[in-house]
N, C-alpha and C positions, 0 to 999 in steps of 0.2 A: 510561624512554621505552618508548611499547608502541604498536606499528602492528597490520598486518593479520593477521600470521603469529605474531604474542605469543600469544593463545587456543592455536595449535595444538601450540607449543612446548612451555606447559602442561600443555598434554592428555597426548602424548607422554612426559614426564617421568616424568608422576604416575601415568598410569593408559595405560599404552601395550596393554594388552591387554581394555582395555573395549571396546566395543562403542560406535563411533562412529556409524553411521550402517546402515538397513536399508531397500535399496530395490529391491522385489519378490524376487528371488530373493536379491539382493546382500548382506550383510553385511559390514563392514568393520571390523577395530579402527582405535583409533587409531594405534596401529605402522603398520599395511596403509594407512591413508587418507597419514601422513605419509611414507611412503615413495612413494605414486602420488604427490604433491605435488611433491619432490624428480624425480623423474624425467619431470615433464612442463614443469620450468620448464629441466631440461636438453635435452627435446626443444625448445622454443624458442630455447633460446642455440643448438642445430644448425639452426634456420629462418632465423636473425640476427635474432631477437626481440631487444631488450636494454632496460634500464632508462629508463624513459620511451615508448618503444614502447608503442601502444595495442592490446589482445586484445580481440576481442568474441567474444560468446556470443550466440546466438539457439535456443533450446532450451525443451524441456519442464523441469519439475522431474525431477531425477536425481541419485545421487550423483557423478554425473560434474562437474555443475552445481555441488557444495559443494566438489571441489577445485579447478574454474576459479576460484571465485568468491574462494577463498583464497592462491590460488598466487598467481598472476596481478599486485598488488599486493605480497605478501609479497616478491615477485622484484624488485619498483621498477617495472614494470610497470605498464599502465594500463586497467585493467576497463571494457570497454561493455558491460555488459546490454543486449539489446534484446528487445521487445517480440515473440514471436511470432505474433501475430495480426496484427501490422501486416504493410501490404500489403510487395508486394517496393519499390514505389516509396517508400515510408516506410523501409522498411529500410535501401535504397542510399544514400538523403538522410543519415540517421545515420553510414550506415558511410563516407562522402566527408566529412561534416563532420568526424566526430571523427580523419581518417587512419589509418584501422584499418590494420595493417598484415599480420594475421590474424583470423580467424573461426572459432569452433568453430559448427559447424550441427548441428544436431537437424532441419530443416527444409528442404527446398531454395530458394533465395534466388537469381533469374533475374541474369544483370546485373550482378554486384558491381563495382564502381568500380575503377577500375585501380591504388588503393592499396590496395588488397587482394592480395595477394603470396600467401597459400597460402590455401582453404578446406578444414577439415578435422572431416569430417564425426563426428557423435558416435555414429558405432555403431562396426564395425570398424575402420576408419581410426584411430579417436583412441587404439585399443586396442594398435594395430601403431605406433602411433605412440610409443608409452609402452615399447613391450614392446622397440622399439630403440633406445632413447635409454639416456645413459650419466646418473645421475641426482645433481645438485650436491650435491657434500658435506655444504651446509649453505643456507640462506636467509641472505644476504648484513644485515651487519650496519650497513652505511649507509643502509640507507633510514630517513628522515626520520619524524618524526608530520607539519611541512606539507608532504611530497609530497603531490602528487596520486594516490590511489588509484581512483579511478575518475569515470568519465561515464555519469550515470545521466538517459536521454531524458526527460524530460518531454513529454505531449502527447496523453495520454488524453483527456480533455473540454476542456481546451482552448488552441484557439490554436495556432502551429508550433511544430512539438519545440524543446528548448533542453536542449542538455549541459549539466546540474549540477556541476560540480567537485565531488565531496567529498574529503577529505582524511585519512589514516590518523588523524589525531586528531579529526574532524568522527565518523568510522565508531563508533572507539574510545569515544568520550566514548559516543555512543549505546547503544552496547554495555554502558556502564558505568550511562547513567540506566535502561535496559530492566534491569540486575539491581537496581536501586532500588525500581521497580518489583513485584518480585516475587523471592521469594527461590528462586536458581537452586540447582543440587546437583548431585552422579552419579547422583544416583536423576531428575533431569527427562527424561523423555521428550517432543521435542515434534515435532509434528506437524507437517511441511512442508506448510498446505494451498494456500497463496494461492501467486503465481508466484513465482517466485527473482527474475524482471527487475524485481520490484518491490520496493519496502522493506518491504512489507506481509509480502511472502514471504520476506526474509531478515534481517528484522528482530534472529531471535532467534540466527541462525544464530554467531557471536560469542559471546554468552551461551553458549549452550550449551556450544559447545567448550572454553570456560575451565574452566567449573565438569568437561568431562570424562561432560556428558549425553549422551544416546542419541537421535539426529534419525531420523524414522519421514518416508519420503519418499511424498508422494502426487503422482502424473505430471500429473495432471488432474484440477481439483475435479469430483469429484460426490460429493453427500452420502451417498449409501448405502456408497460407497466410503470415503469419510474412517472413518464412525461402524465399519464395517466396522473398520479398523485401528485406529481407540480398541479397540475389543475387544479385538482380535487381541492387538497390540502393547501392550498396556495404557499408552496414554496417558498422560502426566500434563498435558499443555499444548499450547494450539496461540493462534493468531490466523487471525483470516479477517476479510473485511469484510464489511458487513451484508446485500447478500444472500445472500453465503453461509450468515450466521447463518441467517436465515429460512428457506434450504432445509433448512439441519440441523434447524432447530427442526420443523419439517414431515415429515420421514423418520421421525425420533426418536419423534414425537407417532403416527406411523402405526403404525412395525415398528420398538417400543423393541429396543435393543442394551443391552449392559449396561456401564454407561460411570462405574460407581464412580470409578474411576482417574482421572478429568477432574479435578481441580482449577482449572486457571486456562481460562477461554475468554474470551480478549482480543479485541477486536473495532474497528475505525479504519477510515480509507479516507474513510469520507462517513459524515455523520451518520445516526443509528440509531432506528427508531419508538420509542416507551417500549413502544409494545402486545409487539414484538421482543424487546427484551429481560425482558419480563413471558414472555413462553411459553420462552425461554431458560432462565429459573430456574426453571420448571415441569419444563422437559423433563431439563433439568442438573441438581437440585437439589443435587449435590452438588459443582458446580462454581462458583467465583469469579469475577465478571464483572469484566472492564477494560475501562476504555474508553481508547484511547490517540489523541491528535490528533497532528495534525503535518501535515507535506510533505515532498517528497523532498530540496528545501532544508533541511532541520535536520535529516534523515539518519537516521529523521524525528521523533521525538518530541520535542513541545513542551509537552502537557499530557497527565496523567494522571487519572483515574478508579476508583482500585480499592472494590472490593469494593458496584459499583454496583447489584448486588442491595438492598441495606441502604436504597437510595435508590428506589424505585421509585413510592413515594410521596410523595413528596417533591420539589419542584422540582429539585434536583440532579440529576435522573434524564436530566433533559434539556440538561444541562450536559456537557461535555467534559473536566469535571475543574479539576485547579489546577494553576498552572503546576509541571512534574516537575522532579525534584531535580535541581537543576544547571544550570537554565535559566530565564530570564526572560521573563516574556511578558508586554507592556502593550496596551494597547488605548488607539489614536490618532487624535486630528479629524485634517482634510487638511492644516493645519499643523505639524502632528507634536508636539502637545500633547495629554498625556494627557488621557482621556474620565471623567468623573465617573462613580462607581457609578452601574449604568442604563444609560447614557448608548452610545447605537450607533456605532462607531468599526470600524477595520481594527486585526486584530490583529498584533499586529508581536512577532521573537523575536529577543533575543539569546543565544549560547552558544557552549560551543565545539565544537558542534555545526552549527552555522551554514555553511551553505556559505561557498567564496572567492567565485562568480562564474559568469556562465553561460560556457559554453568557445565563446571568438570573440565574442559578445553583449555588448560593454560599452554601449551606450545601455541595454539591457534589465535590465544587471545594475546601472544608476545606477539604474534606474527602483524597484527592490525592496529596493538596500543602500542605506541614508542613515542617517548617524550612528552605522556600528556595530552596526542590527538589518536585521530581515529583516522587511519587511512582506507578508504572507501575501497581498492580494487576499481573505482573509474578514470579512465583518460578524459583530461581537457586541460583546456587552458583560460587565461582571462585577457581581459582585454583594459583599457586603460584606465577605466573605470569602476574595476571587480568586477564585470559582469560574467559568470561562470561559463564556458561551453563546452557542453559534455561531447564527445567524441565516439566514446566509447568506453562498453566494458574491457578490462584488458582483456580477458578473455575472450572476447567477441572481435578481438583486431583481426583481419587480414593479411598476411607476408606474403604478397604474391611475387615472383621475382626480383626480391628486396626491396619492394615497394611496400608502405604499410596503407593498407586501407581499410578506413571506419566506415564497418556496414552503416551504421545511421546517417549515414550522409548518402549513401546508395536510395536506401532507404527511402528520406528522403525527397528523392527525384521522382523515383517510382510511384511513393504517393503523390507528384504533382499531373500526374497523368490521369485524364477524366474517368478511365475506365476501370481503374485501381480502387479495388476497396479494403485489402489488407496487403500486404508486402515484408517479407520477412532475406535478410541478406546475411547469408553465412561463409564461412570456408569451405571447401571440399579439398582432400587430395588432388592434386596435380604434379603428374611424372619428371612436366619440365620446368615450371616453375614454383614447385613444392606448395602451393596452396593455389585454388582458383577462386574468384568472388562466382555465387552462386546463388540463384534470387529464385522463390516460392513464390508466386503472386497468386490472389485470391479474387478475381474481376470481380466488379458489379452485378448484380443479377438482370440477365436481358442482354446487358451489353456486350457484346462481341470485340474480344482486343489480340492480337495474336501475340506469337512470342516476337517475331522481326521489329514488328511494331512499339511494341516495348524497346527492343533493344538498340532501334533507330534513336529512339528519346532520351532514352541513357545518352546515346554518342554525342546526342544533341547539347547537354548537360556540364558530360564529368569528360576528365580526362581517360583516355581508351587504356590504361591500366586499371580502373577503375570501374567500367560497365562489367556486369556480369559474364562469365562465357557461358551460361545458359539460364534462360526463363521458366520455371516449371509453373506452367498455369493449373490452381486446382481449384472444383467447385465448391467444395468442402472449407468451413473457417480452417484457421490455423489452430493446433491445438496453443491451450492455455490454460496457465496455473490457477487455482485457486484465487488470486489474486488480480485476472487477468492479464499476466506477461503472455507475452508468446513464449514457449516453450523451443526455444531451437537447439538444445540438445534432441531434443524427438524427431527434429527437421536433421538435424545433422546425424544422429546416429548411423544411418544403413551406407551411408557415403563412408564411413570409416568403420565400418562392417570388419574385424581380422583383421585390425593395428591394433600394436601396444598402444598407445595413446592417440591422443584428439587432439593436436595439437593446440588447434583454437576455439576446442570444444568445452561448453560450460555444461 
């Protein structure tokens, strides 16, 4: 049986004076990380923290961040990540729904809900905190693979947040297709660049500690900085999601770093341009592209993509891979029969990977678990081979005069245009054809592209139900979650300004 605190165990054993983790001045082995571990799940038992008791974190990435994120759990314990970029009123909503009964802050947070019992801040505080606690002998050897390990918010692009349940064996299992994946070792270095509160950012965090690798902590993506610590730190592996790719690919292309050492640059979150990944393997050449799909529901990988260099030519380039080892994934009409090769359906996963249940949400969590899978809310289809292609979010479809069209394939096009450095394709209202496709672009800086120009290239492309009826060129990025999506409820909001609903608004 192997829960959340199995990796660290490992680590410990085998290699207790490697080099777990370096973040900014920090280094820590793993002796130094499981010993903080140990003595901050004893400062909790002095809070009256105890088993089943929910912990949240609201923070930057730190390695302060990688021993919550493992303690926490490993103790029986019950992990909230939360987002900090959310507002204080999104915060307090999470931290009352899920009954936090502690808080580690990186942030100041107005207002905490009166289940909230201590807040303790992660600079001095958490440090005085550690430094006088008497620290547990050992990580208690009852905890479960089905306890619950943690509640991870959903609620970046869309809809109100929902606690995710995952479970030491939902994490674990993940942990176990992510080394399927890609083969881990004491020599992987990986990059913490995406946030911790997300799966995007702790994806590998497991992995690594098993195999007894080296985590290289980035507090806040910017890409000068990441390519910076490939340098420095020599790299072996990181994931980020696609627009972080594209800013790397942009730095790199400007003020190369010397980034031999990259091997693996995994990349998930939301679908990815092919032009993106075409300057990736320009700019990396000596790095391995993945492409990993999922949700925070399967914890998260559902399908894989490796070595999607090889495909770039190739229709698979635009695919998300095939379902990853140890998971199942079918694509389903509204009666929950499988979809014919081709044939457009919602993709749906089983594994033991698979969340229980949203925490408190059981109409919502009928609505996604039936029969045992997990129906994701994406459009695709597969092709003869299971190779998965995403389409779309349903909610992100297009009905322009009963035509349906996937902004990501608009999308797309858009990005194959030299002068495109972000591209975002939503619905609008339209009088006569009840929705119109309508594209934000975000040009290169320098480069002059106009709107005609664009929309010549679309014609050149896609079918003419399918080019945008209008270009909004802005100088400004596109806003983005937490997590890096683009945010196209925010792009769409003022266009459906005084409707009851959004029709294909998330």
């Amino acid at each position: 049986m192997a829960t959340m605190i199995s990796p660290l165990r490992r680590a410990t054993q085998v290699a207790a004076d490697r080099t777990a983790v370096v973040c900014g001045s920090v280094s820590l082995t793993y002796g130094e990380m499981a010993q903080r571990c140990r003595r901050l799940v004893g400062a909790l038992h002095g809070l009256g923290v105890h088993a089943g008791d929910r912990v949240a974190i609201v923070a930057p990435n730190c390695h302060r961040y990688l021993e919550v994120y493992q303690s926490i759990p490993g103790a029986g314990m019950v992990l909230v990540p939360l987002n900090q970029r959310h507002s204080d009123a999104e915060l307090r909503y999470a931290l009352e729904d899920s009954g936090t009964k502690v808080l580690f802050a990186g942030r100041p947070v107005a207002d905490v809900p009166a289940c909230v019992e201590r807040v303790v801040s992660l600079d001095g505080a958490y440090e005085a905190l550690l430094a006088s606690a008497t620290p547990v002998a050992a990580f208690p050897d009852e905890v479960a693979e089905e306890d619950l390990a943690g509640l991870f918010y959903t609620g970046g692009t869309t809809g109100t947040a929902k606690g995710v349940m995952l479970t030491h064996r939902n994490l674990v299992a993940n942990a176990m297709h992510m080394q399927l994946c890609w083969p881990f070792s004491p020599e992987t270095v990986w990059l913490v660049a995406a946030p911790l509160f997300h799966l995007a950012g702790s994806i590998a965090v497991l992995s690594t500690v098993w195999n007894a690798g080296r985590h290289v902590i980035l507090p806040a993506f910017d890409p000068a900085a990441a390519l910076d610590l490939v340098e420095r730190e020599q790299v072996t592996a990181t994931l980020v999601v696609p627009s972080m790719l594209a800013a790397m690919n942009e730095e790199q292309h400007a003020r190369p770093r010397a980034v031999s050492s990259l091997r693996l640059l995994s990349f998930g979150g939301a679908p990815s341009a092919t032009e993106t990944l075409r300057r990736a393997h320009e700019v990396f050449p000596g790095a391995s592209l993945l492409h990993l799909y999922g949700a925070t529901e399967t914890a998260p990988i559902a399908t894989a993509l490796p070595g999607v260099e090889r495909f770039l030519d190739a229709p698979q380039a635009r695919s998300c891979g095939q379902p990853a080892v140890g998971v199942d994934v079918d694509v389903r009409r509204d009666d929950g029969s499988s979809c014919d090769v081709g044939e457009v359906g919602e993709v749906a996963v089983r594994g033991p990977n698979v969340m229980g249940a949203y925490w408190n949400k059981p109409d919502q969590t009928a609505a996604v678990l039936r029969d045992g899978w997990y129906h994701t809310g994406d459009l695709g289809y597969t092709d003869e081979h299971a190779f998965v292609y995403l389409v779309d979010r349903a909610k992100d479809m297009i009905v322009s005069g009963g035509e349906n069209v996937y902004s990501t394939e608009v999308e797309d096009v858009l990005y194959r245009h030299p002068a495109v450095l972000e591209a975002a394709v939503f619905a609008v209202p339209d009088d006569r054809w009840g929705e119109a496709v309508h594209a934000v672009v975000v040009p290169r800086p320098s480069v002059s592209v106009s709107e005609e120009e664009l929309l010549a290239h679309c014609r050149a492309a896609i079918a003419a139900y399918k080019v945008p009826k209008a270009v909004e060129l802005r100088a400004e990025p596109l806003p983005k979650s937490g997590a890096g999506k683009t945010l196209k409820r925010e792009l769409r909001a003022p266009f459906w300004a005084g409707r009851e609903t959004m029709v294909s608004g998330a």
